[in-house]
Structure formats: C-alpha cells, structure tokens
N, CA, C and O atoms as a CHARMM CRD file, in Angstrom:
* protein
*
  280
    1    1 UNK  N     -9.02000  -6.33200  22.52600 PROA 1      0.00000
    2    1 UNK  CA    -7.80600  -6.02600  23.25700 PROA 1      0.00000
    3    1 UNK  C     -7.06700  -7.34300  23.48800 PROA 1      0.00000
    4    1 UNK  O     -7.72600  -8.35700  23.72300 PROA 1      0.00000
    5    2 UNK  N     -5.63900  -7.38600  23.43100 PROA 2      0.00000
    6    2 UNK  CA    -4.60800  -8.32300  23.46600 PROA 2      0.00000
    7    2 UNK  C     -3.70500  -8.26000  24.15200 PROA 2      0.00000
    8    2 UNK  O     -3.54300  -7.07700  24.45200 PROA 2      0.00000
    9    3 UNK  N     -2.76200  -9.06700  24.73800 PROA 3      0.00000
   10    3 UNK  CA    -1.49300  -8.63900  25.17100 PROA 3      0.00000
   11    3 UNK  C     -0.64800  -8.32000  23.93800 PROA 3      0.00000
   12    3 UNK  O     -0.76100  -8.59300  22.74300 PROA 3      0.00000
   13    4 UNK  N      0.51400  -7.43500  24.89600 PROA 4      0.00000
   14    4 UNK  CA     1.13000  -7.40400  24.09600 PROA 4      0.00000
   15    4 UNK  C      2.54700  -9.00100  23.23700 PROA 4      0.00000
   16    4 UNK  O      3.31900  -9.09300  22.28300 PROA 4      0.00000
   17    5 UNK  N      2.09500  -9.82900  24.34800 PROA 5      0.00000
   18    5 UNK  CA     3.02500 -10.75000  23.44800 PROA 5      0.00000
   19    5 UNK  C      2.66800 -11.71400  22.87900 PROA 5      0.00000
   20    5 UNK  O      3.36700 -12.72700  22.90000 PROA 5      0.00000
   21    6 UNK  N      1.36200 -11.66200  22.14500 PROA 6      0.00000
   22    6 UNK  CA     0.39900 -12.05100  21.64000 PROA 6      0.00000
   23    6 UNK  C      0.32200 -11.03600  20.48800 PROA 6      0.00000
   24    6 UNK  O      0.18900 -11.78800  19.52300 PROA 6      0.00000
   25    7 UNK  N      0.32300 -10.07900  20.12000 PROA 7      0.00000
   26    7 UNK  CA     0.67500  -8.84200  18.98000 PROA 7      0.00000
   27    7 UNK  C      1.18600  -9.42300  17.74900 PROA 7      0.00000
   28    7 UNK  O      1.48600 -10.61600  17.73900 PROA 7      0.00000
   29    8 UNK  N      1.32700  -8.63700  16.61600 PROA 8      0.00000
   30    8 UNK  CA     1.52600  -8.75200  15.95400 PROA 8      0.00000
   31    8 UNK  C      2.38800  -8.33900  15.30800 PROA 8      0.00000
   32    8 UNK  O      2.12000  -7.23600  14.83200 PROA 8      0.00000
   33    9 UNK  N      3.63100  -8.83800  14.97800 PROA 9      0.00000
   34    9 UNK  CA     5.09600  -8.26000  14.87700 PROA 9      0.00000
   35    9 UNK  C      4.92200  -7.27500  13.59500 PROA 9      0.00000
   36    9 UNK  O      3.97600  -7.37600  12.81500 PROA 9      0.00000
   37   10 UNK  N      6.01200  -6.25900  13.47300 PROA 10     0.00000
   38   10 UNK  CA     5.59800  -5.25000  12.61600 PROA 10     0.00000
   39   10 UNK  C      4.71600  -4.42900  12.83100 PROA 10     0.00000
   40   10 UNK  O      4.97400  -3.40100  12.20500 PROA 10     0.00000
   41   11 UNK  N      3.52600  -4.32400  13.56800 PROA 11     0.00000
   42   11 UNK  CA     2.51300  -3.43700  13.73600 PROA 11     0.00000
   43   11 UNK  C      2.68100  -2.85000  14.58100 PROA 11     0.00000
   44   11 UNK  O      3.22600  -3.33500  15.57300 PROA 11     0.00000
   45   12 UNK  N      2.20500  -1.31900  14.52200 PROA 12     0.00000
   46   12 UNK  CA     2.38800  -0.45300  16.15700 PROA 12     0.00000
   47   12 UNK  C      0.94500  -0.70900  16.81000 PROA 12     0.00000
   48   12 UNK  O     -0.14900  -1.09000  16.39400 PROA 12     0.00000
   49   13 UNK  N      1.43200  -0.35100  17.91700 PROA 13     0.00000
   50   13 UNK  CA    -0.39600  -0.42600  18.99400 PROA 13     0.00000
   51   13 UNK  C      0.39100   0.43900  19.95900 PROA 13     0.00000
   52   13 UNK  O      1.58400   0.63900  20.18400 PROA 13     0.00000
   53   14 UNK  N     -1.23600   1.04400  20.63000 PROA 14     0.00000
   54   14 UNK  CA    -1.49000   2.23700  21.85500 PROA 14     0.00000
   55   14 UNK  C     -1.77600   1.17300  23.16200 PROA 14     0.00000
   56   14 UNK  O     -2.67900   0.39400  23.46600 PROA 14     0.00000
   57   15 UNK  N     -0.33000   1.64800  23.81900 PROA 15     0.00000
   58   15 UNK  CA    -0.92200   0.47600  25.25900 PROA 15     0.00000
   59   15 UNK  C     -2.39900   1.08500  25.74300 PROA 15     0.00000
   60   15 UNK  O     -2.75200   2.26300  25.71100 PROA 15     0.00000
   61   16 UNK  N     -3.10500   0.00000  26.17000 PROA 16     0.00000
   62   16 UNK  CA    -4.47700   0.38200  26.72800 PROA 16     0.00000
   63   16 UNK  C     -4.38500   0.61700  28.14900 PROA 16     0.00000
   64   16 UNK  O     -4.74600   1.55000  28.86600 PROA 16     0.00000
   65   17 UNK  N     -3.71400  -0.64800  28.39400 PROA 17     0.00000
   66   17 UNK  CA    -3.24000  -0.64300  30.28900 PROA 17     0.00000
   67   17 UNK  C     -2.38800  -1.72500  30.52500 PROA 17     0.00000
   68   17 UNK  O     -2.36600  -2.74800  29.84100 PROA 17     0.00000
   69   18 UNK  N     -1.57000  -1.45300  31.66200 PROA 18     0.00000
   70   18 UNK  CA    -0.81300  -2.10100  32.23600 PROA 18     0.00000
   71   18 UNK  C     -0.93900  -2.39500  33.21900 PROA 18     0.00000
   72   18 UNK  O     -1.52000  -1.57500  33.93000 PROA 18     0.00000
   73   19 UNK  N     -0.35400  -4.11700  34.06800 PROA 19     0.00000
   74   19 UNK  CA    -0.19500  -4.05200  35.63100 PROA 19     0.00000
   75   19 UNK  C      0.63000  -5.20500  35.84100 PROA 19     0.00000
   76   19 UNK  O      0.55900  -6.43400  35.83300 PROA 19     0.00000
   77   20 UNK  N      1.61400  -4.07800  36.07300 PROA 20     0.00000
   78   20 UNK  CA     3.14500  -5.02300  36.80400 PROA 20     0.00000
   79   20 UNK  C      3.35100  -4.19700  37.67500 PROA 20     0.00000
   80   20 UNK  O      2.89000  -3.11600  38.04100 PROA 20     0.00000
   81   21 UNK  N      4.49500  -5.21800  38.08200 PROA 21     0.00000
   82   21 UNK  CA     4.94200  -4.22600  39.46200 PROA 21     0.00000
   83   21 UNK  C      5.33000  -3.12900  39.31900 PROA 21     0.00000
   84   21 UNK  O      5.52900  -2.65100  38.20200 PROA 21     0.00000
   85   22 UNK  N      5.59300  -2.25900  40.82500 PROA 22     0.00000
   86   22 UNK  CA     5.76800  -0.72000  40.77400 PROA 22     0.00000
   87   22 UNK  C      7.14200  -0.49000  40.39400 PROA 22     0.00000
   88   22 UNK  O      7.48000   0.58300  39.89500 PROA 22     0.00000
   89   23 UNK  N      7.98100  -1.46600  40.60800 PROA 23     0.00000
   90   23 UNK  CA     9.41500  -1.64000  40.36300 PROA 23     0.00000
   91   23 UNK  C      9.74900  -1.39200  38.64600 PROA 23     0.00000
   92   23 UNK  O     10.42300  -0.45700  38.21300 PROA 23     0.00000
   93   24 UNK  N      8.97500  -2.68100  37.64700 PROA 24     0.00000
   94   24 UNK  CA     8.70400  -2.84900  36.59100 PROA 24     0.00000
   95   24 UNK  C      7.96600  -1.42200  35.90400 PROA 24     0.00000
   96   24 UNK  O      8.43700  -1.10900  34.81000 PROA 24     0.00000
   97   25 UNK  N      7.25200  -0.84800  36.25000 PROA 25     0.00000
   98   25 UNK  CA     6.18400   0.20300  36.19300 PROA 25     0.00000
   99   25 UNK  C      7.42800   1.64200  36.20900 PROA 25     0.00000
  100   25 UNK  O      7.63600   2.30100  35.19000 PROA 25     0.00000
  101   26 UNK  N      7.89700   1.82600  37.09100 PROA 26     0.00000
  102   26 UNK  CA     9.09200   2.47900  37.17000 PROA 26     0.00000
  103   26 UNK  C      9.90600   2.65700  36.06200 PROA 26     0.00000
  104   26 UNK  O     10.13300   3.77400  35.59700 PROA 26     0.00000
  105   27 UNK  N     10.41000   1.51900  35.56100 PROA 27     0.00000
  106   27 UNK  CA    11.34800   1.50000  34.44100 PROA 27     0.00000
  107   27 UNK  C     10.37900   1.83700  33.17300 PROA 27     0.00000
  108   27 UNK  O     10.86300   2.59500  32.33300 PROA 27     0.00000
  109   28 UNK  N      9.55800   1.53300  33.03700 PROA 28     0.00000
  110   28 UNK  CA     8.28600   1.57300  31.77200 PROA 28     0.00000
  111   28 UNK  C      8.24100   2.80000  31.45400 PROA 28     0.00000
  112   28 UNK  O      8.33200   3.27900  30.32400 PROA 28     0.00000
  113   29 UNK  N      8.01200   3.66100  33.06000 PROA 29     0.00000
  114   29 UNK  CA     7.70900   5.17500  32.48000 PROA 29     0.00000
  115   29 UNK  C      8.70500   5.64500  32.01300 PROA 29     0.00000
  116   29 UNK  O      8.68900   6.13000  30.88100 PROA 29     0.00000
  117   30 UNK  N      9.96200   5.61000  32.87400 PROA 30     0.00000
  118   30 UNK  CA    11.30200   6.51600  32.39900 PROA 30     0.00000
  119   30 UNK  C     11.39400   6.17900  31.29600 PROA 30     0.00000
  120   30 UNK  O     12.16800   6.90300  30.67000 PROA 30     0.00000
  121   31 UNK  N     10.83800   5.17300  30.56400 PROA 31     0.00000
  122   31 UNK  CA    11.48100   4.59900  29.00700 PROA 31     0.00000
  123   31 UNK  C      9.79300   4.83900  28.20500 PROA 31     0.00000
  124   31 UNK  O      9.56100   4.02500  27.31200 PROA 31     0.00000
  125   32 UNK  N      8.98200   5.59800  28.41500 PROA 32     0.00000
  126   32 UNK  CA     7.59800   6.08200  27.79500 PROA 32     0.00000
  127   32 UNK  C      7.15300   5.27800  27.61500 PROA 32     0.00000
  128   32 UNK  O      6.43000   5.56500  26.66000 PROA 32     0.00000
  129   33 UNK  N      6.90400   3.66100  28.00000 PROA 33     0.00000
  130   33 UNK  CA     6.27200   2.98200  27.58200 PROA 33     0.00000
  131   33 UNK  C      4.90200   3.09700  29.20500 PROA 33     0.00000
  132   33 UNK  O      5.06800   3.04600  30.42400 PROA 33     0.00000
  133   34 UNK  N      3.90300   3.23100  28.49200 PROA 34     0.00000
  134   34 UNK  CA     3.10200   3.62800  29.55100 PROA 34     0.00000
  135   34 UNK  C      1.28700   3.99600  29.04200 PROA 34     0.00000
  136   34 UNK  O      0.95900   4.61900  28.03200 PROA 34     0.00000
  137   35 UNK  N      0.69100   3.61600  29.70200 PROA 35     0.00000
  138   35 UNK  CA    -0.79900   4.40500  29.02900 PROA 35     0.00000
  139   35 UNK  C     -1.09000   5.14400  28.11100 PROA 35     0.00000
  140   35 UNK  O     -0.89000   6.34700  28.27700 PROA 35     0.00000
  141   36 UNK  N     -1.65200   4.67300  26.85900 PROA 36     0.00000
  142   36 UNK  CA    -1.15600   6.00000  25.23000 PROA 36     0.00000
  143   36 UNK  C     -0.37900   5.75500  24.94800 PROA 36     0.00000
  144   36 UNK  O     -0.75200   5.54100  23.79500 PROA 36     0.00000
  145   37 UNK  N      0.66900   5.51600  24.92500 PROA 37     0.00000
  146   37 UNK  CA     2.06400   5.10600  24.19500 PROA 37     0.00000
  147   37 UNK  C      1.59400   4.20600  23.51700 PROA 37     0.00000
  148   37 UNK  O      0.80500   3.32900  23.86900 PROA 37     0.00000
  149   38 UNK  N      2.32700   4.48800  21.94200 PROA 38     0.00000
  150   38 UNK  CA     2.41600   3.88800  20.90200 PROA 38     0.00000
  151   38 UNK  C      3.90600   2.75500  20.92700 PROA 38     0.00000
  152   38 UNK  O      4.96400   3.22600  21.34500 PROA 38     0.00000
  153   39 UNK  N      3.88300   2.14200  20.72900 PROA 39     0.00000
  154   39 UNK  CA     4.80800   0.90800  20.53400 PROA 39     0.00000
  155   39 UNK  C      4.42300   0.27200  18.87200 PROA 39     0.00000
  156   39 UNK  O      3.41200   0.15000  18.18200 PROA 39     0.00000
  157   40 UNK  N      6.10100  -0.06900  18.73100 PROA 40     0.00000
  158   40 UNK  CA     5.92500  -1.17000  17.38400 PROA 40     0.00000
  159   40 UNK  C      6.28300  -2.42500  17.94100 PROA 40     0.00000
  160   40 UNK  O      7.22500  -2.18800  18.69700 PROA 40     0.00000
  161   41 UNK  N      6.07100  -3.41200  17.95700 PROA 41     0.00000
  162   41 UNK  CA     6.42300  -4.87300  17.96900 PROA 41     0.00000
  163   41 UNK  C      7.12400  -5.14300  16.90200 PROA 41     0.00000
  164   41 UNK  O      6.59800  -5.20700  15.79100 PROA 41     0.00000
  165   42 UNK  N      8.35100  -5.32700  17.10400 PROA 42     0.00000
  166   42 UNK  CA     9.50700  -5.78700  16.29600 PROA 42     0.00000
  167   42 UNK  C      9.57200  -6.84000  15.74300 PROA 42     0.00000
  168   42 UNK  O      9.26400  -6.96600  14.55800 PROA 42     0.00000
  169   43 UNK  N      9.97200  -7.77800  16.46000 PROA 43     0.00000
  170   43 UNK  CA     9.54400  -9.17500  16.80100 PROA 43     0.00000
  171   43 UNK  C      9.60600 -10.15600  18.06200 PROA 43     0.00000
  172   43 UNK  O     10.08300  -9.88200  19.16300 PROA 43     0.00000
  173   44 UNK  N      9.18800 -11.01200  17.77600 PROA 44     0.00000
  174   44 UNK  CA     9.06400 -12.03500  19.08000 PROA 44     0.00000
  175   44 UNK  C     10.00900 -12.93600  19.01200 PROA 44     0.00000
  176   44 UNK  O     10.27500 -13.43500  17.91900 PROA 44     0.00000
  177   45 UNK  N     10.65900 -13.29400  20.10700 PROA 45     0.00000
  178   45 UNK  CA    11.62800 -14.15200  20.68100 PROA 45     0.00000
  179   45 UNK  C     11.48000 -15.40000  21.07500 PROA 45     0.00000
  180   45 UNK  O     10.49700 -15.99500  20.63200 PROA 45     0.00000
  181   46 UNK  N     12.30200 -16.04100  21.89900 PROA 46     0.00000
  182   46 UNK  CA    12.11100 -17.29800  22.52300 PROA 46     0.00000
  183   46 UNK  C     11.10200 -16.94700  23.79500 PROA 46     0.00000
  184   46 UNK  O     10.00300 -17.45200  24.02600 PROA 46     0.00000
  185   47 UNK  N     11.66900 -16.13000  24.40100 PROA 47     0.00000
  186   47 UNK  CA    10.43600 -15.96000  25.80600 PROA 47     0.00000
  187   47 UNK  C     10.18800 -14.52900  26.28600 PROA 47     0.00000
  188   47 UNK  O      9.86000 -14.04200  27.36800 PROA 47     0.00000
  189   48 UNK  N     10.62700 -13.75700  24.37800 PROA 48     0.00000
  190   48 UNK  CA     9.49600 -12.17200  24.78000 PROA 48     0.00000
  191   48 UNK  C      9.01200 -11.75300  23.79400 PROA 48     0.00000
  192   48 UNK  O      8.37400 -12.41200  22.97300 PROA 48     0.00000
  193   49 UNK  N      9.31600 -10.32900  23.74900 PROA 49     0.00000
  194   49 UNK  CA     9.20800  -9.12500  22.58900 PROA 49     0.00000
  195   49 UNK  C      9.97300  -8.02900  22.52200 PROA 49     0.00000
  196   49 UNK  O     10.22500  -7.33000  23.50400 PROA 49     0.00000
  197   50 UNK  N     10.40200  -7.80600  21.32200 PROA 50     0.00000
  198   50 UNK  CA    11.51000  -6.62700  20.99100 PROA 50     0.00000
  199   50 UNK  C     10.15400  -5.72000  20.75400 PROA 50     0.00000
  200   50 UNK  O      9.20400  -5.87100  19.98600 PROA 50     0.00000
  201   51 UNK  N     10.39800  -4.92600  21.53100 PROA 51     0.00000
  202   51 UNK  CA     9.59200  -3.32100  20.79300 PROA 51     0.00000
  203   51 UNK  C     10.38800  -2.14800  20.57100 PROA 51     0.00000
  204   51 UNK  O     11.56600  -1.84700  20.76500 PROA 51     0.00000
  205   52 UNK  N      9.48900  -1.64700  20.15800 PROA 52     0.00000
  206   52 UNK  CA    10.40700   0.36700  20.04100 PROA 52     0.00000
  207   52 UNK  C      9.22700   1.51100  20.22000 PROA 52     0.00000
  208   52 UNK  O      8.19900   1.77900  19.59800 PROA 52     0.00000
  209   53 UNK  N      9.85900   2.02400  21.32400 PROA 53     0.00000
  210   53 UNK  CA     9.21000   3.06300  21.49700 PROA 53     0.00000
  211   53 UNK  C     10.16000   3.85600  21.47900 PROA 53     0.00000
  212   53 UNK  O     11.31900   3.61100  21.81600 PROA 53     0.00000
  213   54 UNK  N      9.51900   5.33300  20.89400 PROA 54     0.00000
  214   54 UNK  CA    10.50300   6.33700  20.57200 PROA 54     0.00000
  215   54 UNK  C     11.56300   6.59000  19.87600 PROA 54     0.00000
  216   54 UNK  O     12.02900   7.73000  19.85200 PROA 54     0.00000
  217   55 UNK  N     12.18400   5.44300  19.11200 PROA 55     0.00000
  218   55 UNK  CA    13.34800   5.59500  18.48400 PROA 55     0.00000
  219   55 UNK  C     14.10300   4.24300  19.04300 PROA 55     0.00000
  220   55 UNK  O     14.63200   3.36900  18.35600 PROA 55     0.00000
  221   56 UNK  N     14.01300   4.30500  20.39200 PROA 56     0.00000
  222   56 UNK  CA    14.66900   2.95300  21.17900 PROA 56     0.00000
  223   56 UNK  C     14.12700   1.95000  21.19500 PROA 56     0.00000
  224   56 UNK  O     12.89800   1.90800  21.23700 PROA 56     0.00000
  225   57 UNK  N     14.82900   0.93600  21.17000 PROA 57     0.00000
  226   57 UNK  CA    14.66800  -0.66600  20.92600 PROA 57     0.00000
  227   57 UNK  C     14.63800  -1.28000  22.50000 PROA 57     0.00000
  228   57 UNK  O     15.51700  -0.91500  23.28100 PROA 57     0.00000
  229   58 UNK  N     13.65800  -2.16500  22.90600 PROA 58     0.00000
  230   58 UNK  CA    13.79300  -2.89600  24.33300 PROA 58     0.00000
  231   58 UNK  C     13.48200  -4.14400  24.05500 PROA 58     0.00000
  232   58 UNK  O     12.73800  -4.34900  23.09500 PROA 58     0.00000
  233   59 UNK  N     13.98300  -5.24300  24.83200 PROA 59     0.00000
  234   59 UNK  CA    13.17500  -6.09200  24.85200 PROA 59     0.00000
  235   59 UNK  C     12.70600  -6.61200  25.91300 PROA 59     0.00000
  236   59 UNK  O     13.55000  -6.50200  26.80200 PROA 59     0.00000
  237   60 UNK  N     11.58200  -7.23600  26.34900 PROA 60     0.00000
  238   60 UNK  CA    10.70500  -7.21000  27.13200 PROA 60     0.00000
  239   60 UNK  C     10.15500  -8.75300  27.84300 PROA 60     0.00000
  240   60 UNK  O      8.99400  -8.85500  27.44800 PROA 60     0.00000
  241   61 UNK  N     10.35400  -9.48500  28.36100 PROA 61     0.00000
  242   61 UNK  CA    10.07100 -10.82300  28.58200 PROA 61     0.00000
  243   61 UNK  C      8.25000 -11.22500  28.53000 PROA 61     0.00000
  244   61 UNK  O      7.26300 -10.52400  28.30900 PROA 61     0.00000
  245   62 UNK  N      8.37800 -12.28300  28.76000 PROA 62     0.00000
  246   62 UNK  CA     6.23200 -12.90400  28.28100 PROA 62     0.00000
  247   62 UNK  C      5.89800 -12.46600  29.77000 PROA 62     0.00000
  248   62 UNK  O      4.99700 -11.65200  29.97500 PROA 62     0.00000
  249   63 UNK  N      6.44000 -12.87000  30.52800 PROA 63     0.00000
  250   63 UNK  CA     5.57400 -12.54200  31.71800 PROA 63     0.00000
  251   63 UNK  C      5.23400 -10.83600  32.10400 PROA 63     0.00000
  252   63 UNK  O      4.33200 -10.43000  32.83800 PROA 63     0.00000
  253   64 UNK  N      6.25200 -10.02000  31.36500 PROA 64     0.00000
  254   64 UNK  CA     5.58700  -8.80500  31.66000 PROA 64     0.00000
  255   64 UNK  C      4.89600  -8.11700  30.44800 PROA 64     0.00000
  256   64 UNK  O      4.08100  -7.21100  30.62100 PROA 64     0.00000
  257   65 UNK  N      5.31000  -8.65600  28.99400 PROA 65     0.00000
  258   65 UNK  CA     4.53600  -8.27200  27.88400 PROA 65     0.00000
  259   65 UNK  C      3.18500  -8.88600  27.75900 PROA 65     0.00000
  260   65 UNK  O      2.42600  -8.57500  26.84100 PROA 65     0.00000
  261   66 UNK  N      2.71000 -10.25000  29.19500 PROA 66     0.00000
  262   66 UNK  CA     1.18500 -10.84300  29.16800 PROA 66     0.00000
  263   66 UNK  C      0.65900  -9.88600  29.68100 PROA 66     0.00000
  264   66 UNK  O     -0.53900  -9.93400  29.40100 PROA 66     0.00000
  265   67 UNK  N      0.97800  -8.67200  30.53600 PROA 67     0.00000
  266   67 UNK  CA     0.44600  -7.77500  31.73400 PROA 67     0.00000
  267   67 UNK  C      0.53900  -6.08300  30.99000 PROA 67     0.00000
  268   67 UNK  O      0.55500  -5.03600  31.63800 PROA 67     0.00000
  269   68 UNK  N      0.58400  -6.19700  29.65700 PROA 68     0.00000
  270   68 UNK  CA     0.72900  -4.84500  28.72700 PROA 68     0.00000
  271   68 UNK  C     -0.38900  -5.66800  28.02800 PROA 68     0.00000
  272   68 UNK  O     -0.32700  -6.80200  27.55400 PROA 68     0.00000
  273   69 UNK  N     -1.70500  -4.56100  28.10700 PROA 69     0.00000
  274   69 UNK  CA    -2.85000  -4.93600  27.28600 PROA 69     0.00000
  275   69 UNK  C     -2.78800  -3.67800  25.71800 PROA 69     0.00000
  276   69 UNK  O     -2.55100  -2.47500  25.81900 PROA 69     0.00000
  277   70 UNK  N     -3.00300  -4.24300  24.73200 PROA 70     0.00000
  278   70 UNK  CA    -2.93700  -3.22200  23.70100 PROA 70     0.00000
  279   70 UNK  C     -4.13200  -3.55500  22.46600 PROA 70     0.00000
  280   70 UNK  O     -4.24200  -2.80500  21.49600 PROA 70     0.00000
C-alpha cells in the first residue's frame, strides 16, 4: 500500500483508506472519491495529482493525496 501521490501516473487504484479532515472528507464523498473507489492518476504536478474519478478530472494537492492510501 502507497499514497496516493506516490502512485503511478496512468494507472488506476482502489482507495484503501483515507484520513483528512471532515471538511476535506466532505468534498471527497460528494465527488466519489472515497473507500473502493477506483481512481486513475493522470499525472503529477508541482505539488499534487490530477486524478479522475468517474469521468471527472480533479486535482488534488501532496498534503492531502499523502493521507489517500491506495
């Protein structure tokens, strides 16, 4: 198991677990990124990760893609 901003661009992964805030956690679910959810890692940035879940594109900063284990 890895973070996710540590991943491997191009590849999908099943989040294992998460722990950010409830605030952060909030936005995750409304946007399915959450426990089981499949994600692709797009690519990596200066200080995150582009993913896609569902069709939609996010991108995601290191300090909360270190706290998404996959």
């Amino acid at each position: 198991m890895r973070s996710l901003s540590q991943a491997e661009p191009g590849r999908s992964y099943t989040i294992k677990w998460i722990f950010v805030s409830d605030e952060a956690m909030t936005f995750m679910q409304e946007h399915h990124i959450e426990e089981g959810s499949s994600v692709q890692l797009i690519q990596r940035c200066m200080h995150g990760v582009i993913i896609k879940v569902q069709g939609h594109c996010f991108a995601i900063g290191d300090e909360i893609a270190d706290q998404i284990k996959v």
